[in-house]
C-alpha positions as CSV (number, residue, x, y, z in Angstrom):
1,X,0.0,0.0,0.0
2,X,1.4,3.7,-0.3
3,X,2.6,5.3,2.4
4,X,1.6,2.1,5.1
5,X,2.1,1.9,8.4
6,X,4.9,-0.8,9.4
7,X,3.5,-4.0,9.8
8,X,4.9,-6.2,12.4
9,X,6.8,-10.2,11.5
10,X,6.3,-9.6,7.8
11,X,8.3,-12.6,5.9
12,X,10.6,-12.5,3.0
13,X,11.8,-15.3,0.6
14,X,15.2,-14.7,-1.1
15,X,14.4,-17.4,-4.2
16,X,17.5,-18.7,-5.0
17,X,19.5,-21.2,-7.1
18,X,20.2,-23.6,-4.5
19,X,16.4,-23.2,-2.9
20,X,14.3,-20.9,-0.8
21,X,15.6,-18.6,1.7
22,X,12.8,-17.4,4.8
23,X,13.7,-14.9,6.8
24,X,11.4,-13.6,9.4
25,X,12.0,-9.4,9.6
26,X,12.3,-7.3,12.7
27,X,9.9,-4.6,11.6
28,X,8.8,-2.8,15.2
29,X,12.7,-3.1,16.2
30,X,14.4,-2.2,13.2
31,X,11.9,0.1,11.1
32,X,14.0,1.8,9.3
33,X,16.0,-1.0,7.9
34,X,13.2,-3.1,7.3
35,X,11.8,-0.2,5.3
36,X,14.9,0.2,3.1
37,X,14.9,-3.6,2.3
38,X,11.6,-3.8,1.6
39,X,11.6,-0.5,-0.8
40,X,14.5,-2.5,-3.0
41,X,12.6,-5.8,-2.4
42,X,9.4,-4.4,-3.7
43,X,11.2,-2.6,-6.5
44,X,12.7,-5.7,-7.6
45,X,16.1,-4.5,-7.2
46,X,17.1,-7.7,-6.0
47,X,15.7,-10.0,-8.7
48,X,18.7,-11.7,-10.5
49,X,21.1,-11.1,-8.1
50,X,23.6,-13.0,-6.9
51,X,25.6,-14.1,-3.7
52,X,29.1,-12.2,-4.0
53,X,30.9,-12.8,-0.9
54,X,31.2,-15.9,1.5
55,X,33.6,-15.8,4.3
56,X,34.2,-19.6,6.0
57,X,32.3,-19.8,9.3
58,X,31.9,-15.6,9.0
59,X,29.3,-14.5,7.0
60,X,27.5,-14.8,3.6
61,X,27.2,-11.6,1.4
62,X,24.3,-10.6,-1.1
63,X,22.4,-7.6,-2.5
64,X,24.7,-5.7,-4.2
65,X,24.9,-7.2,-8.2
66,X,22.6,-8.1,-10.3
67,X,23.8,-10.6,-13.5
68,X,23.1,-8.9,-16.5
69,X,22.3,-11.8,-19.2
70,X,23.3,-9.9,-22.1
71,X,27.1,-8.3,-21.3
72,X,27.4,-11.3,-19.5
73,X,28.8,-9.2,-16.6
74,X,27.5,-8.3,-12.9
75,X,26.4,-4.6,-12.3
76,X,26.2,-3.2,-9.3
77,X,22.4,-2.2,-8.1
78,X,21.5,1.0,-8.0
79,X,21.7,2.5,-4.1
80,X,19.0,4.6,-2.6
81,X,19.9,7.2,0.5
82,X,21.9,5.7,3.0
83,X,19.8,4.1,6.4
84,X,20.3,5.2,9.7
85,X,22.2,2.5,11.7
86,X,19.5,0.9,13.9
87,X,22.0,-1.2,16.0
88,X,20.7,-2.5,19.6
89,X,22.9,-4.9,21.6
90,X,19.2,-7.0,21.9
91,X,19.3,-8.1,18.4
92,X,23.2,-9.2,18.4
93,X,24.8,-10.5,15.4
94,X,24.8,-14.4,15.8
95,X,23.9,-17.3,13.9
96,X,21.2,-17.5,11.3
97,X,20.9,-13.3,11.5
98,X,20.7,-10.9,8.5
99,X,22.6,-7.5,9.4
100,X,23.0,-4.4,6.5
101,X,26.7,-4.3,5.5
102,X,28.1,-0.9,5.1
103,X,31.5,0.9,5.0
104,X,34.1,1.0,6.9
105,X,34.4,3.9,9.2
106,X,30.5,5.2,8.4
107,X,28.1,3.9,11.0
108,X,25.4,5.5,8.4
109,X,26.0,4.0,5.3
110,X,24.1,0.9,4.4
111,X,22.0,0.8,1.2
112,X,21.5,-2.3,-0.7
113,X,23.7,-5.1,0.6
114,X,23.5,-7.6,3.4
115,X,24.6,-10.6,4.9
116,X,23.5,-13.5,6.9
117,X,25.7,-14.4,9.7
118,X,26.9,-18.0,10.0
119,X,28.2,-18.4,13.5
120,X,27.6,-16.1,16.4
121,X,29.6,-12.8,15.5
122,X,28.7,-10.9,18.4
123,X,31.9,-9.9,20.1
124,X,33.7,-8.6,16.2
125,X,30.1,-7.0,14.7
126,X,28.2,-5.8,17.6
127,X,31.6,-3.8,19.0
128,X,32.3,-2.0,15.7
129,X,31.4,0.8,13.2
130,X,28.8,1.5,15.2
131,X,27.5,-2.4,15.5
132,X,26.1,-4.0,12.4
133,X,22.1,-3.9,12.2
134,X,20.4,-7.1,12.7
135,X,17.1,-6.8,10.9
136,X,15.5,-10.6,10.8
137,X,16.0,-13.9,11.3
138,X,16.1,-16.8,8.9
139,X,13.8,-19.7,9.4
140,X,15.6,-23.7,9.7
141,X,14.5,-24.7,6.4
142,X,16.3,-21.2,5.0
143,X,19.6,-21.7,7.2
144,X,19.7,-25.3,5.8
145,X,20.3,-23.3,2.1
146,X,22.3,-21.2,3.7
147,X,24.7,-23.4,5.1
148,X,24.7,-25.5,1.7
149,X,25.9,-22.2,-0.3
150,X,28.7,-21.6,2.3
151,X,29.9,-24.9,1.8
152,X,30.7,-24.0,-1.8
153,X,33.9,-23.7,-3.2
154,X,35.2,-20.2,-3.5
155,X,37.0,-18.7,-6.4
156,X,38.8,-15.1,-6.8
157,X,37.1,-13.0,-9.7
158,X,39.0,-10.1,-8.3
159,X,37.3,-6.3,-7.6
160,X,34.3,-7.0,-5.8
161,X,34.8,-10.3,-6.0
162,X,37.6,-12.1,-4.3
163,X,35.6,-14.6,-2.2
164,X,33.1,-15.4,-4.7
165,X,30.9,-18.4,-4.3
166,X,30.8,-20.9,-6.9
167,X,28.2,-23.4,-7.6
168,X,29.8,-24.9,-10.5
169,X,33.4,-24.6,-11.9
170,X,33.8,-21.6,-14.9
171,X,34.8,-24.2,-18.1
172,X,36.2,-21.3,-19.5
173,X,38.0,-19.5,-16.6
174,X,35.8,-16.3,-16.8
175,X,32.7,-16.8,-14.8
176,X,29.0,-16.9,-15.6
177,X,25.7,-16.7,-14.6
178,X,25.4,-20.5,-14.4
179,X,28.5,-20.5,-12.1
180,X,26.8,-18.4,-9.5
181,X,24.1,-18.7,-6.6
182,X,21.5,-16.4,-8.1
183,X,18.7,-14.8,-6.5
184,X,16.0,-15.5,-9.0
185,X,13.2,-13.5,-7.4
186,X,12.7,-11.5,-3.5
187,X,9.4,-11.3,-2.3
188,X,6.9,-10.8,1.1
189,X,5.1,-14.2,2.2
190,X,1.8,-13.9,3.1
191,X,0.2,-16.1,6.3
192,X,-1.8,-18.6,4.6
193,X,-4.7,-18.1,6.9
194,X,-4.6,-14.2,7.0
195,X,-4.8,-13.8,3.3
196,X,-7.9,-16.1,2.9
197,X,-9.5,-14.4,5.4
198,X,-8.7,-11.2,4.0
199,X,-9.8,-12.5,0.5
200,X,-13.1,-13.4,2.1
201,X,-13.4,-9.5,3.2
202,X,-12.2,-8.0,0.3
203,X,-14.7,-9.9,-1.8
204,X,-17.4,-8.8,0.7
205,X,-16.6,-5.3,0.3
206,X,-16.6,-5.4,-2.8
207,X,-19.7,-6.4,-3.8
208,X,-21.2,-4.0,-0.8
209,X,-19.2,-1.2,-1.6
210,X,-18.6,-1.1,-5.9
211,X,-18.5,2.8,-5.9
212,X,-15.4,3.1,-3.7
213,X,-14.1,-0.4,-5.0
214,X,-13.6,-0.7,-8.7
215,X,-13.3,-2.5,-10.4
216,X,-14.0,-6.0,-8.5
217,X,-12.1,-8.9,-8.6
218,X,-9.3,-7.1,-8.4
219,X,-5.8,-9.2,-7.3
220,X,-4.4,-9.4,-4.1
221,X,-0.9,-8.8,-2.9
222,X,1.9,-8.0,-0.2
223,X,3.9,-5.1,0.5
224,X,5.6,-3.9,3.8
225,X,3.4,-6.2,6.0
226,X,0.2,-5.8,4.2
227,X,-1.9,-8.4,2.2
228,X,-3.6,-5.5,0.3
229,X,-6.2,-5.1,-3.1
230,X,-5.5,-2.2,-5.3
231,X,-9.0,-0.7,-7.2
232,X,-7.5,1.4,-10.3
233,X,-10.6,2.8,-11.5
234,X,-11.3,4.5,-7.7
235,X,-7.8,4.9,-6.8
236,X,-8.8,3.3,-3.5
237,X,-6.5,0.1,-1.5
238,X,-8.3,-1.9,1.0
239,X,-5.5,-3.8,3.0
240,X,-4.9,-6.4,5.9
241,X,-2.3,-6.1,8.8
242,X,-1.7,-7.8,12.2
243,X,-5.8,-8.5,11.8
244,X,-6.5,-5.0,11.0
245,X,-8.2,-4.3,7.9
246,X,-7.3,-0.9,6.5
247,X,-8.4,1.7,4.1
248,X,-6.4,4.3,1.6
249,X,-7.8,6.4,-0.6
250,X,-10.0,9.1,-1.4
251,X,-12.4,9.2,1.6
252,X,-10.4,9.7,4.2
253,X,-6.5,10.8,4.8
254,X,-3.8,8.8,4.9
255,X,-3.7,5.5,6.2
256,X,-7.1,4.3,8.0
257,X,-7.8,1.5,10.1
258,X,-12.1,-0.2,10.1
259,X,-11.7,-2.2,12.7
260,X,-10.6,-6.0,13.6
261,X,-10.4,-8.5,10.4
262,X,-12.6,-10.6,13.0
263,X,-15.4,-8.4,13.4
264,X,-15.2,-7.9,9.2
265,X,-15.1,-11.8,8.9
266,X,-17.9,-12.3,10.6
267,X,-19.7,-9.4,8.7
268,X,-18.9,-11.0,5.5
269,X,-19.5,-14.5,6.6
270,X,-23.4,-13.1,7.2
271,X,-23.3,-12.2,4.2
272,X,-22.6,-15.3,2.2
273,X,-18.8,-14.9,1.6
């Protein structure tokens, strides 16, 4: 939705090359950052990326280069305004974290790229630059994939690229896309439950409210911790977060909570839906 309020425990999955990547994001702790990764993950800045760094038993590095198919070279993805540094000694950098990366001597600097921690880094990441901000948590299954792309081999492509993760050996000596661990596609998870539920609404309030809701049937989606419609024709956005249902558009400003999705599900379950 534009301009939404931060949702709480909204989920992204880094799609990848060696398999799906969960990671559970610290929105009401780390706002800010979760706002600047979700801005690039929403833009699709990430999709067809790949992993670029992998330090043994240290860290895994991604989102900053994208493969582009036809130079057959990596470029580096575009970087918004810097983020504040969010660091807290309660969310410390140990294993199975994601933390922005950002340069050395700037506490203020992170834009595009993270990591995932592989062991517990606490006493080298949380004491400098500032301390590195830990913005989520990846789920088992996504720390199994993890853990298989740090085991990969690691080759020297020099620049950017001296600890380079390889899934397969370059026939040629120059690396390719097909010797990399691409990220295919980034995108926010929606609960299972909560989005039928919200679909149930939505289709309720649509059919009782067509003049503010056009045109119906419209297709549901996630951004920032909301499972939202979009009506075109009305320029309206009827949305679902932390069983809230929301409103933005035209009839009132900004940002408006209707109530519990409960009481709406119960409405609309009167009703037939």
């Amino acid at each position: 939705m534009c301009a939404p309020l931060v949702g709480l425990a909204t989920t992204v999955r880094l799609q990848t090359s060696l398999g799906a990547i969960d990671i559970e994001l610290f929105d009401s702790a780390a706002p800010l950052t979760v706002a600047n990764f979700l801005n690039y993950v929403n833009s699709g800045a990430y999709n067809n990326s790949f992993i670029h760094r992998s330090v043994s038993r240290f860290i895994i590095q991604g989102g900053g280069y994208t493969w582009d198919g036809a130079k057959r070279t990596a470029t580096k993805i575009p970087a918004g305004a810097a983020v504040a540094n969010e660091f807290s000694a309660s969310r410390s950098n140990l294993r199975g974290t994601v933390a922005m990366a950002k340069i050395t001597g700037d506490p203020n600097s992170a834009t595009t790229e993270w990591f995932f921690n592989l062991a517990d880094n606490a006493a080298n990441l949380d004491a400098q630059n500032g301390g590195f901000t830990v913005f989520g948590q990846v789920t088992a299954s996504g720390m199994a994939v993890v853990d298989t792309i740090a085991a990969l081999p690691v080759g020297n492509a020099g620049g950017s690229f001296t600890s380079l993760p390889l899934a397969s050996t370059p026939a040629s000596g120059s690396v390719q896309q097909e010797n990399l661990v691409m990220v295919t596609s980034v995108s926010t998870l929606a609960p299972p439950a909560a989005a039928s539920d919200s679909d149930r609404v939505f289709n309720y309030l649509e059919s009782t409210y067509r003049q503010h809701l056009a045109p119906s049937g419209a297709k549901s989606d996630t951004a920032s911790g909301y499972y939202y419609r979009y009506y075109q024709d009305t320029g309206s956005y009827v949305g679902t977060s932390n069983d809230v249902l929301y409103y933005l558009g035209p009839l009132f400003d900004g940002v408006t909570p209707l109530g519990t999705l409960a009481d709406w599900l119960a409405t609309a379950a009167r009703a037939g839906f």
